[in-house]
C-alpha positions as CSV (number, residue, x, y, z in Angstrom):
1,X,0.0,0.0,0.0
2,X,1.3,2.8,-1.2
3,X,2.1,6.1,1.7
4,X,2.2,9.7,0.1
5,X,3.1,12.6,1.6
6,X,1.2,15.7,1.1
7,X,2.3,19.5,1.3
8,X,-0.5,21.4,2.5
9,X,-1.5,25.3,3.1
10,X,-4.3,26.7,4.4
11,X,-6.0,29.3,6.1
12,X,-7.3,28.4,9.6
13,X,-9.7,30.9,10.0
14,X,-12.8,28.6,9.5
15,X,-11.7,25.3,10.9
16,X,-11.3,24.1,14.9
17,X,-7.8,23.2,14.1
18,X,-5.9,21.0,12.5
19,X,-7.3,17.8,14.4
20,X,-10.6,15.8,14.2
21,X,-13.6,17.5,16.7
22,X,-16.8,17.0,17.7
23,X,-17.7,20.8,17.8
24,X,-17.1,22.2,14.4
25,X,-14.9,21.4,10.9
26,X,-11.4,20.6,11.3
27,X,-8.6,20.9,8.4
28,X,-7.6,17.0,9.0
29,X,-11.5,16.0,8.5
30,X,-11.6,17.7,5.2
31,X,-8.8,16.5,4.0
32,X,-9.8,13.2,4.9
33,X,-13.1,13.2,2.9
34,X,-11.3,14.5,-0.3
35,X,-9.3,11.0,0.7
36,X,-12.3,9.3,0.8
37,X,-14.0,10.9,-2.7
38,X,-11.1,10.1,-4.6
39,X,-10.5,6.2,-3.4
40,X,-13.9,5.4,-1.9
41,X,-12.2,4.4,1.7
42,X,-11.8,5.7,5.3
43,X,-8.2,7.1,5.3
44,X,-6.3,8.7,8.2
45,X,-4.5,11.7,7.3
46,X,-1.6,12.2,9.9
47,X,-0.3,15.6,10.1
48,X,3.4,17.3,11.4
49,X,1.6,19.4,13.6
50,X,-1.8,20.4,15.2
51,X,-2.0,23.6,14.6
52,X,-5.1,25.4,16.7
53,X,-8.3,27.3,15.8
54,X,-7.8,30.4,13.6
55,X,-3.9,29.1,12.8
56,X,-2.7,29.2,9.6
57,X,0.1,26.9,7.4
58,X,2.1,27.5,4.6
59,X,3.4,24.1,4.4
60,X,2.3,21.8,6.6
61,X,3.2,18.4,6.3
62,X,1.2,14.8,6.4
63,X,1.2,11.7,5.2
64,X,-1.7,8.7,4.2
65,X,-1.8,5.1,3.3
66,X,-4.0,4.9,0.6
67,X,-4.8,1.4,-1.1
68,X,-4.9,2.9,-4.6
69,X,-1.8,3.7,-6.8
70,X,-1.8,7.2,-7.6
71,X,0.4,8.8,-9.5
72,X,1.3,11.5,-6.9
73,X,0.2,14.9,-9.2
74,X,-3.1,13.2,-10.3
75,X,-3.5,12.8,-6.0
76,X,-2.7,16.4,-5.6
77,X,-4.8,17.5,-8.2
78,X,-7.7,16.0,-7.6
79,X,-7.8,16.2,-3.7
80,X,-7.8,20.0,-4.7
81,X,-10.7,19.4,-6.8
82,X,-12.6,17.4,-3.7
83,X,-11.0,20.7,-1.4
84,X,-13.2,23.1,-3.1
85,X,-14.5,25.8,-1.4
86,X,-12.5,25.1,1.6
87,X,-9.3,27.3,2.0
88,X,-7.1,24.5,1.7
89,X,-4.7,23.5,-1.4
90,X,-2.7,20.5,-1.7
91,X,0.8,22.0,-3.1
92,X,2.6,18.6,-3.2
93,X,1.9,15.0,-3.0
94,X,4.8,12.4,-3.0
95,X,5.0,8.5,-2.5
96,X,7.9,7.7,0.8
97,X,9.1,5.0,2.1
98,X,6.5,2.8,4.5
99,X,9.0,4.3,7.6
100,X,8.0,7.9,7.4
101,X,5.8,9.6,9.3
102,X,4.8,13.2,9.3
103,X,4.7,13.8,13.0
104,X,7.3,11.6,14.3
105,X,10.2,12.1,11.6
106,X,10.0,15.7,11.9
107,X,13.4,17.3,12.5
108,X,12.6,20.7,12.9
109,X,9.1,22.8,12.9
110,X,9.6,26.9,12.1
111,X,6.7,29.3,12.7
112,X,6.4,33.0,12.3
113,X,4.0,35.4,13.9
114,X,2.9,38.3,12.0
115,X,2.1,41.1,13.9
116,X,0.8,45.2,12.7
117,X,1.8,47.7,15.1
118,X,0.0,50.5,13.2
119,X,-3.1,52.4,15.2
120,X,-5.0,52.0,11.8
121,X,-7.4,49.4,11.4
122,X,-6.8,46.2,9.1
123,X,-8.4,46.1,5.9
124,X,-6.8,43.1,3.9
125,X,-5.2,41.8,6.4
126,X,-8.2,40.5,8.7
127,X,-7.6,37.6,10.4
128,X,-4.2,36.9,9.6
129,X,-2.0,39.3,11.5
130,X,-2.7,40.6,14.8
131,X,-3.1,44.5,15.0
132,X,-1.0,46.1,18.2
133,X,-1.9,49.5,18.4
134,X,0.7,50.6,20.7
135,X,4.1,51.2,19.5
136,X,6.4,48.5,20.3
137,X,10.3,48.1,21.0
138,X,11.2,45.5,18.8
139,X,14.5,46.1,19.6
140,X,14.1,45.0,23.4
141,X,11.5,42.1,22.3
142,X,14.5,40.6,20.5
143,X,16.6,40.9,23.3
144,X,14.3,39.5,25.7
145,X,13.5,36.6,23.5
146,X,17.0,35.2,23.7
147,X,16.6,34.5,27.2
148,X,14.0,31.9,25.6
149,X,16.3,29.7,23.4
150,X,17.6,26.7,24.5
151,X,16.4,23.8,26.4
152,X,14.1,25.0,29.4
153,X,11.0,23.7,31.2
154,X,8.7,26.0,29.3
155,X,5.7,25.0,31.6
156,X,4.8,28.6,31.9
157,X,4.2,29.1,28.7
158,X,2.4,25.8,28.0
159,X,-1.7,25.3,27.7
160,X,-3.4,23.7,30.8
161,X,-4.5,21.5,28.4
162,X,-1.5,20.4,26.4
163,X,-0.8,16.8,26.2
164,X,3.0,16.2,25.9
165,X,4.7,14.3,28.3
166,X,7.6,16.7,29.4
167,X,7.0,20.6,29.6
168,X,10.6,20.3,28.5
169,X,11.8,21.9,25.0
170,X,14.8,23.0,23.0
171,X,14.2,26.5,21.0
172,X,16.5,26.8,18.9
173,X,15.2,30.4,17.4
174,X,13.7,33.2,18.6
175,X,13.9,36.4,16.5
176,X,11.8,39.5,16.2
177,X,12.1,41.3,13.3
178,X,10.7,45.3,12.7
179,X,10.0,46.2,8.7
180,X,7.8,49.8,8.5
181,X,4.7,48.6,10.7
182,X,5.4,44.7,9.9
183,X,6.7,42.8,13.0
184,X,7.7,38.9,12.8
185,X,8.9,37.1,15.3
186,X,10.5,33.8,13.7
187,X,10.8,31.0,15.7
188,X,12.3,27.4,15.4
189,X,12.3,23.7,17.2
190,X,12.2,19.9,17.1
191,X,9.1,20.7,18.5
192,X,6.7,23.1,20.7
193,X,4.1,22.8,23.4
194,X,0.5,23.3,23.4
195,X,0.2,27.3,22.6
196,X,3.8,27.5,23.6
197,X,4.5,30.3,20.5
198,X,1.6,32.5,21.2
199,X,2.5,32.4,25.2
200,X,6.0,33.7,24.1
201,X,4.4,35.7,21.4
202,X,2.1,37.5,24.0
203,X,4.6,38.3,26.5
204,X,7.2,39.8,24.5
205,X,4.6,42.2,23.0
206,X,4.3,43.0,27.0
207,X,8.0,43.4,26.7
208,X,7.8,45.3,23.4
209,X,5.2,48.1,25.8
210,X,7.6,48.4,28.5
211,X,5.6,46.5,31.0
212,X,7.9,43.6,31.2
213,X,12.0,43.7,30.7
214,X,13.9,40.8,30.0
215,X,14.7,40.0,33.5
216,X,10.8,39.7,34.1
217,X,11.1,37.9,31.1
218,X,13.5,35.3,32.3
219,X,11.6,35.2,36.0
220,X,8.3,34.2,34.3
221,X,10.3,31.1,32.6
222,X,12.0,30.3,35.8
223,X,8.5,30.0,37.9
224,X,7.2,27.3,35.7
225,X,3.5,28.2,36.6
226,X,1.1,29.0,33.8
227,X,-0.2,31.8,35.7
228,X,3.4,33.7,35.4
229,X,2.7,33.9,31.8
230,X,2.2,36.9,29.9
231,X,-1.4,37.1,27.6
232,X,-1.9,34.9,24.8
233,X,-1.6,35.8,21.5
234,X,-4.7,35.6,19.1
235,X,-4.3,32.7,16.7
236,X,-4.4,35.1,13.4
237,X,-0.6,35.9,13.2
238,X,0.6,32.5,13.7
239,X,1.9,30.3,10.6
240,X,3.7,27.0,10.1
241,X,5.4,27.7,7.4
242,X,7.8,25.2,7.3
243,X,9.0,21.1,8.6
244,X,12.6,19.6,8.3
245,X,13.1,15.7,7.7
């Protein structure tokens, strides 16, 4: 049976997230009944990452067994076909060996988080960057965010409800970048918690007001609690744009 691997983008705005739910459409579930339009089975797509509600990918990554030989641009093209209207599009299928796996052979996730410090209001960019008002100091954003990389107990900035096993992690980038009004804050790992980037994402912007300095930073990291975290970052800035095998 043959496994493919599928490229994938999409805006999250409409979905609950990446993953199956009860409570409303999920990108996974419509991907899976393209699957199942094109082959006439139940097929489990597996994906790199389960992104959240409102999150957006520019190349997420997952993978399928499907019964079927396909050749893999007829797959692509006509999951895309079964896609439509969603805001999802298939940029790549490829067959892989039986031995990869989009979650576990990951090697290295990168996000960004797009952020318009402007006091206008958004016009195109509605749901996909978040709008700070205030001015902020990217400058001491960046700084602060170094105190983030490397391998820490990241329990404060992890969801109540996040799964993993060890609140442990290794970031291994943590910029913040300024052009004109455009702020992104570029970050990289083998992996990340539960909401862990739009924890850091919402307290540097507390750094980027002046209410928190690095130090306050680096105390909030130290405490481990969830309630030492800064606020959370709304889910339209944040992309996956990118997994290493």
């Amino acid at each position: 049976m043959p496994r493919y691997k599928l490229t994938i983008e999409y805006d999250g705005g409409p979905f609950c997230g990446w993953q199956y739910q009860d409570n409303g459409p999920s990108v996974q579930g419509a991907l899976e009944a393209a699957v199942k339009a094109i082959c006439g089975d139940d097929v489990r797509v597996h994906g790199a990452g389960r992104t959240d509600a409102g999150v957006h990918a520019l190349a997420q990554v997952a993978h399928c067994d499907i019964a079927k030989h396909f050749a893999p641009n007829r797959l692509r093209d006509g999951l895309n076909a079964h896609l439509r209207p969603h805001p999802i599009g298939v940029l790549e299928a490829e067959i892989v060996p039986d031995s990869f796996e989009a979650r576990f052979s990951a090697l290295k996730r990168h996000y960004v988080y797009r952020i318009a410090n402007r006091r206008a209001n958004l016009a195109i960019d509605v749901g996909h960057v978040w709008r700070v008002a205030r001015p902020l100091d990217t400058d001491a954003m960046h700084a602060a965010a170094q105190r983030l990389i490397g391998k820490h107990d990241f329990t404060t900035f992890r969801d109540t409800e996040c799964q993993a096993k060890s609140p442990e992690k290794t970031l291994d980038q943590l910029d913040v970048v300024r052009n004109g009004d455009n702020v992104t804050i570029i970050t990289s790992a083998r992996s990340f918690l539960h909401s862990q980037v739009r924890s850091m994402v919402g307290s540097l912007v507390w750094v980027g007001h002046g209410r928190w300095s690095a130090d306050d930073l680096s105390t909030a990291l130290a405490a481990r609690r969830r309630e030492a975290c800064g606020p959370v970052a709304p889910p339209d800035g944040l992309y996956l744009v990118r997994v290493d095998y």
